[in-house]
N, C-alpha and C positions, 0 to 999 in steps of 0.2 A: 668556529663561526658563532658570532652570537645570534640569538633570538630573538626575532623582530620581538619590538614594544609595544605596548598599547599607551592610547592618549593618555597622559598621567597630568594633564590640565585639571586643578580644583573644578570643583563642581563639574566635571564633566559626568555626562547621564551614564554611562555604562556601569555593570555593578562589576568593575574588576575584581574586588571583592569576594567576590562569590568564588573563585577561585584562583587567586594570588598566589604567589609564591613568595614568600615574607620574608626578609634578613633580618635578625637582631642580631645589632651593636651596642655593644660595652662598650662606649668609648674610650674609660680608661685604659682597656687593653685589647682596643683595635689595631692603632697606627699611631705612634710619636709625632709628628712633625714638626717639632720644634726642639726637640733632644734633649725634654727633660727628664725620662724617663716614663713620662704619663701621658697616658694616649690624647689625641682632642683633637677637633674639629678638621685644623688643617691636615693632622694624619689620614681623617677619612674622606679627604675633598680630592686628596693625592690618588684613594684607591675607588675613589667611583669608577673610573674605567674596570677594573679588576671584578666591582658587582657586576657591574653592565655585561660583562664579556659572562660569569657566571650564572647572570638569565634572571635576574630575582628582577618582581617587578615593586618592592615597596621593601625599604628599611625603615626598623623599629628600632628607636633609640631609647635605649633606658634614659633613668635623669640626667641630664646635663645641665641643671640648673645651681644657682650659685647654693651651695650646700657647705657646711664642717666634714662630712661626708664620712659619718657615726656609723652610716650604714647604707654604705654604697651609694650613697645618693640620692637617696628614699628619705632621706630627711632634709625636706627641702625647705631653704632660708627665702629663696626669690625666684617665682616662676614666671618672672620677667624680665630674669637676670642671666644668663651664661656662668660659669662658676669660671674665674680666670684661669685654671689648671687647664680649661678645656675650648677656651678662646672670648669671642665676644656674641654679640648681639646680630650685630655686622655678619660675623662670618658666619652663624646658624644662618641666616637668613644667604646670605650668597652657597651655602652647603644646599640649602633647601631648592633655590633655584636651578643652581648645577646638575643637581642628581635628576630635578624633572627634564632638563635641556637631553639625559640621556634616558629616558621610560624609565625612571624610579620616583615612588611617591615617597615621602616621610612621614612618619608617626612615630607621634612623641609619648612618653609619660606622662602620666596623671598620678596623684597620689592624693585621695580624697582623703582616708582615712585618720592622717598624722600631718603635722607640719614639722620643721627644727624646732629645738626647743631657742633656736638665736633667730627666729622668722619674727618680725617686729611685732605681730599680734600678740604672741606670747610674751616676750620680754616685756610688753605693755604691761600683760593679765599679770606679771611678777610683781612690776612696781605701783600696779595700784589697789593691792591688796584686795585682805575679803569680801565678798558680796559686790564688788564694782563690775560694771557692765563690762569690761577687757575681759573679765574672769569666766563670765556667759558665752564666751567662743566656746570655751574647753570644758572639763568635767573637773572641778575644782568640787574637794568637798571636804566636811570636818572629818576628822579620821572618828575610831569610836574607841572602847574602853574609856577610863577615869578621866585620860589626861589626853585624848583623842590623840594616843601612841601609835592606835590597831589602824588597820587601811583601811577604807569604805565598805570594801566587799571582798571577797577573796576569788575573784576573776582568775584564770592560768593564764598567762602568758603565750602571746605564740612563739614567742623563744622561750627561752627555760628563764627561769627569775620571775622578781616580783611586777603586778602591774599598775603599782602606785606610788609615787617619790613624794616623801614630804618636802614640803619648802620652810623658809625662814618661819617666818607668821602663825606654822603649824598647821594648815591647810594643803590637802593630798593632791594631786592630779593623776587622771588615767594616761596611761598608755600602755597600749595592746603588745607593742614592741619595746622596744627598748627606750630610757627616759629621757633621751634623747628624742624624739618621736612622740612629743606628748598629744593624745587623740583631740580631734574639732569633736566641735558640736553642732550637728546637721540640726538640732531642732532652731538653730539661731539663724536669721534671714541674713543676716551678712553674711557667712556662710557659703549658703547656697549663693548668693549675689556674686561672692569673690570666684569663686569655682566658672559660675558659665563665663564672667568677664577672661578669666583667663584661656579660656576655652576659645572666645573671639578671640584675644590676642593671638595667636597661634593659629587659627584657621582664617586670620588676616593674613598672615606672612607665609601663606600657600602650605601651611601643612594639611594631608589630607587626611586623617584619621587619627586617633588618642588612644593607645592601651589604659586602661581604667584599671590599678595597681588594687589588691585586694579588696574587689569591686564588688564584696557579699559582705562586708565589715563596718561601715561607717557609720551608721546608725543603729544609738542605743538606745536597751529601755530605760527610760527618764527617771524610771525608781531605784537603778542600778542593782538591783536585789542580787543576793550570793547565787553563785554559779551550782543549780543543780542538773545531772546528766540524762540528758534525755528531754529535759523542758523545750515545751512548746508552748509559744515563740522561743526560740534563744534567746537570749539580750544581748546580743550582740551581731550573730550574725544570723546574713539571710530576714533582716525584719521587712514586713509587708512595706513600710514608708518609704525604703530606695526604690519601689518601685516608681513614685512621683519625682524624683528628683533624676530618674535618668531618661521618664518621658519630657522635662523640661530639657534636659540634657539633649534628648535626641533633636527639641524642635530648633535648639542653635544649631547643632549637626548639620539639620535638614536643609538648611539656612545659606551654608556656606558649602553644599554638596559633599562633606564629609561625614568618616565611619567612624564606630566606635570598634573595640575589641576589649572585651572584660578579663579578667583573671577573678574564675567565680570559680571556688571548690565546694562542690555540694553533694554530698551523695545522692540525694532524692532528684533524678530527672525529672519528675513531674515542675518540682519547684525552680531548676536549672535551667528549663526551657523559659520556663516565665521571664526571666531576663532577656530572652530573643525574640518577646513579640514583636511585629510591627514595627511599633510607636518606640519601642525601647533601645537595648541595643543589638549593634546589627552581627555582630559574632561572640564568642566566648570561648576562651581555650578550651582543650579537650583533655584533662588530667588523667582521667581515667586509662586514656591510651597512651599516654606520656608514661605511669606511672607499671604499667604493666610487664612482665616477665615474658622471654621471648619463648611463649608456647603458644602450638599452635591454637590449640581450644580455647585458651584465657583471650588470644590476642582477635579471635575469630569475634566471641561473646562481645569484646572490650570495642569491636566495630562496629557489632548488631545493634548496641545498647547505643552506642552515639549516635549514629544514625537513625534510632527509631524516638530517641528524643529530639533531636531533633526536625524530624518530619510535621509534628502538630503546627509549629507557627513558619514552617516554608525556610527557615534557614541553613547555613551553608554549617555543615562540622569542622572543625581547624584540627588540625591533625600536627605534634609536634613529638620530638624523641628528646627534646632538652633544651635548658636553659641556663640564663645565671643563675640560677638557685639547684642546680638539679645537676648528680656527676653525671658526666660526659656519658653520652653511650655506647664507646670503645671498650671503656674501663665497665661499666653495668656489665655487659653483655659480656665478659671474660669472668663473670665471676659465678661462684653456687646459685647465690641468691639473682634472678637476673632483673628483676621487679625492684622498684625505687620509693622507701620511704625512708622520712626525715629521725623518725625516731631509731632507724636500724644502723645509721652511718658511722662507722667505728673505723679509728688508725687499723693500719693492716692486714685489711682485709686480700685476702689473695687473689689476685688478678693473670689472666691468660688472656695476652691483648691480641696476640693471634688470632684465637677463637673470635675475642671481641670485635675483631675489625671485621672478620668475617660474616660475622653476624651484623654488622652495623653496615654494610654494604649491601645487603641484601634484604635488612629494613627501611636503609633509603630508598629503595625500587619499589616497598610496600608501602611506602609513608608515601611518597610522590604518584603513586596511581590512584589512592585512593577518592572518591568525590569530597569537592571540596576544597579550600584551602589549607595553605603550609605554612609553617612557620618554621626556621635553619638558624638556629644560633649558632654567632662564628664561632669559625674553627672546626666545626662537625662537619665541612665539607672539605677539611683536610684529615680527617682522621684523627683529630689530637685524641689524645687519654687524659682522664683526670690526674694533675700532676699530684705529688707529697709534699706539698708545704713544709718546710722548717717549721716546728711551733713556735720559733720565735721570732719567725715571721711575718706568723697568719694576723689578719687585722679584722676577721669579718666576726660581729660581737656574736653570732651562734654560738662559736666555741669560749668566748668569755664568761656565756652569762649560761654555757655548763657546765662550769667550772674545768674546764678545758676534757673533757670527755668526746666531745663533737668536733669532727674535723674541719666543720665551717664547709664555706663554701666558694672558698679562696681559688680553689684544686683546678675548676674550670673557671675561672678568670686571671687564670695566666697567659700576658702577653703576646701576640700571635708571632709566631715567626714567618716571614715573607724574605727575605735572604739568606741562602743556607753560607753564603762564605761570610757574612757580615756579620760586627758584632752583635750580639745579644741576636742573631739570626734575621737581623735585616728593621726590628721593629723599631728601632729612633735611630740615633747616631752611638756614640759611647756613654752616653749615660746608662748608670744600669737599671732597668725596668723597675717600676712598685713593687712587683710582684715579682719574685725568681723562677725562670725558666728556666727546667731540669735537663740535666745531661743530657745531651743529645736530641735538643727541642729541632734542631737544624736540621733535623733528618725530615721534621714534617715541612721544610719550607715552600712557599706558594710557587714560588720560582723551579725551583726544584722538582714541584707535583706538576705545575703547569707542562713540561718538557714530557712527562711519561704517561703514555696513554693509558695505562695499567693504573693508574695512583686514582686517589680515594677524591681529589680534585675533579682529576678527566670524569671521574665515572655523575660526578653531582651538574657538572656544566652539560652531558651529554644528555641526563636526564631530565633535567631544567629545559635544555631547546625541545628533546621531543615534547614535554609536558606541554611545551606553550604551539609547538605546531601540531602535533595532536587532535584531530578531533576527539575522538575519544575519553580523552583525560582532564582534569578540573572536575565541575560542576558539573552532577548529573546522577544518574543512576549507578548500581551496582549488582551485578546479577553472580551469587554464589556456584559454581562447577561443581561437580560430583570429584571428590580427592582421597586418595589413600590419608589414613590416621597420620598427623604430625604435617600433612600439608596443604595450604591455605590455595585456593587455586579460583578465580575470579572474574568476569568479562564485565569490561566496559564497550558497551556500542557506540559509535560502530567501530568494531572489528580487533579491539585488542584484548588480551587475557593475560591477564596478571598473575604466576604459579611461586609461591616462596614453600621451600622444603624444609621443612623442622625437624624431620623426621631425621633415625638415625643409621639410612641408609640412603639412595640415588634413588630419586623418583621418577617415571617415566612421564615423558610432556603428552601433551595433546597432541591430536594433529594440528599443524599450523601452515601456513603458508611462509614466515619467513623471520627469522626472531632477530629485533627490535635491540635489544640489550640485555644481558647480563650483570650479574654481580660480580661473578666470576667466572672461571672457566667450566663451559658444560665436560660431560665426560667423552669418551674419545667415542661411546654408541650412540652419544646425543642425551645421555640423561644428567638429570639436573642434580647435582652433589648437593651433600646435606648443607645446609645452611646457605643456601644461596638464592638467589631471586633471578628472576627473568621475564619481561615484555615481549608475547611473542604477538603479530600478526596474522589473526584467522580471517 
């Protein structure tokens, strides 16, 4: 049975917010619906019932705007345009209505930092060369050496390669990313002007909240001086300026009753939370715990640290185990290493997806009690594993522009399967997927998990309805138990305690009056196996 909704009407006054349960959709490889291989709009209009039933009360939509799609999307040509691959204008807007007619909000992407390099402002600043006002969007500059060969500055890349393309003319532009992706320029008032208008577009057509896409990056310093480590201010990210341009952010937000949610990586909490005053924005991922190894002490710290930054300015923590950029945490958690970073990701690393599911089931029971909001990138509530791409398959420029060393980040944005007898496991019709679905993708299918109450489906839906009838759970406090070494054990009032066992034997429960859920099966004296999680009722 599903879990009743809340009003998911714009501007309505409630801070559902404060503790959501989030979906993010890949579009391209949610749902086909039109069998051409690549997911869109009518795929996932088909599977609103399928979120609804699984309890989420707001889906987050990567880009689906018209893009060349360099980089998944993220380089976007027209954020008032639909990309045809993924439908029209029309059917966002009938998607948006749909999903509110069933207690689902939508939030969309933002991508302040870069535009396409085919978005008409650029192709402008192309053809009207040096020093012309088009070219004051971007960071256009004379290269240096004899014959201005060298690039402006020697900035890294957030992907690997260089962060400056020369053009015809001889004159460099930045981009952070790939050059495809060439960076704006937030000190130009057009700028900021294009950004909040698009901003009303969108929170005219009932979306209720914007994920704000490396939302500590867009402003730089104006002198663009060489990259030394450790400088403060950075020149690039984290400058004191974003702080005015997401208070202006927030007062259209306020405007039209909707949230923001940042993507800010920062190690310094002090400077982290500044992004959640007030006036600013109203959430921001929680890396730290996303990025973490499943032990119990790193994971305990990695809880203490988020929650006590965030307490100064009153906001909710977001709590996530993965994303499109980030391997599955099936595949994480089967392996040595079980903590996620970008520079460690190498072909063939050895995987025990056993362990892994095991463990990834009994972090969904610790990721969903925690206070606060959630956020479920699909497929993680089927259990998928990070698939092996063909390399001469993968298309995500990571691994291009490291000289093919990096497995990209292709692995989890393969195609979902939702029929286990149907071609390509149910996700279009007989076209075959963008992206190859690895032997035996079928076995994870939705249809298939829906039927068995033991499956990695049943256990996300069951804990999604308690989360939302619950008193206990969302927003609110967190009071730490007394637990043996290796287990994480936790009450939220009134009346539920949260115990996940890392340790590497069965640990004994509290007393309780009557247990709530499982990860897995307890042991046959009632104690909890290693790696397993449990909601009991005290």
């Amino acid at each position: 049975m599903a879990a009743p909704h809340r009003d998911p009407t714009p501007g309505s006054p409630d801070d559902w917010w404060r503790d959501a349960a989030i979906y993010q959709v890949y579009p391209r490889s949610f749902a086909d619906g039109d069998g051409d291989g690549t997911g869109d709009l009518a795929g996932v209009r088909a599977k609103l019932p399928y979120l609804a039933e699984l309890g989420v009360d707001a889906v987050w939509f990567t880009p689906w705007y018209l893009s060349p799609l360099a980089d998944g999307g993220y380089d976007v040509a027209d954020y008032r345009t639909i990309d045809p691959a993924f439908g029209t204008l029309d059917e966002a807007e009938k998607l948006i209505a749909e999903a509110r007619s069933l207690g689902i909000r939508t939030i969309v992407d933002i991508v302040p930092n870069h535009v396409s390099d085919q978005h008409p402002w650029f192709r402008a600043a192309l053809a009207a060369g040096p020093g012309s006002p088009e070219r004051k969007r971007f960071h256009f500059r004379p290269g240096r050496g004899e014959h201005g060969e060298l690039p402006p500055n020697d900035w890294p890349s957030q992907f690997a390669g260089p962060t400056w393309t020369r053009v015809e003319d001889g004159e460099w532009y930045l981009h952070l990313f790939t050059p495809q992706q060439p960076d704006l320029n937030w000190a130009h008032p057009a700028v900021r002007e294009e950004h909040e208008s698009v901003l009303r577009f969108w929170f005219e057509r009932g979306v209720a909240g914007v994920r704000i896409d490396s939302a500590a990056l867009p402003v730089k310093d104006p002198a663009l001086p060489d990259f030394v480590e450790g400088r403060d201010p950075h020149p690039y990210v984290d400058r004191d300026e974003l702080h005015e341009i997401y208070r202006s952010w927030r007062r259209v937000a306020d405007a039209h009753g909707a949230v923001f949610v940042g993507e800010v990586w920062l190690p310094d909490s002090e400077r982290f939370a500044r992004y959640l005053r007030p006036d600013e924005l109203h959430t921001a991922f929680n890396f730290t715990f996303l990025a973490c190894p499943w032990d119990a002490d790193r994971l305990r710290t990695a809880i203490d640290d988020t929650l006590a930054e965030h307490a100064p300015v009153g906001a909710p923590a977001t709590w996530v185990l993965c994303n499109h950029d980030v391997t599955r945490t099936v595949t994480r958690y089967g392996r040595a290493d079980t903590g996620f970073d970008f520079a460690t990701k190498a072909f063939g690393t050895p995987t025990d997806l056993e362990l892994g599911t095991r463990r990834a089931r009994a972090a969904a029971l610790l990721t969903l009690a925690l206070p606060g909001s959630v956020y479920l990138y699909q497929g993680e509530e089927l259990g998928l594993p990070e698939a092996d791409i063909p390399r001469e398959r993968i298309q995500d420029p990571m691994h291009f522009r490291s000289g093919g060393t990096d497995p990209g980040r292709d692995g989890c944005r393969v195609p979902l399967p939702w029929k286990a007898a149907s071609p390509y496991a149910g996700f279009g019709s007989d076209a075959e997927p963008w992206l190859p679905q690895p032997a035996g993708w079928s076995a994870y299918a939705a249809d298939r998990q829906a039927a068995d109450p033991a499956s990695m489906l049943s256990l996300y839906r069951t804990a999604l309805r308690l989360r939302r009838t619950e008193p206990a759970l969302g927003d609110g406090a967190l009071e730490w138990l007394p637990a043996p070494d290796g287990v994480l054990a936790f009450r939220r009032a009134p009346g539920l305690v949260c115990v996940v066992n890392l340790a590497g034997r069965p640990a004994a429960l509290p007393d309780h009056d009557a247990v709530l859920l499982t990860s897995g099966p307890l042991d046959p004296d009632g104690g909890l196996p290693t790696d397993t999680a449990v909601w009991l009722r005290v």
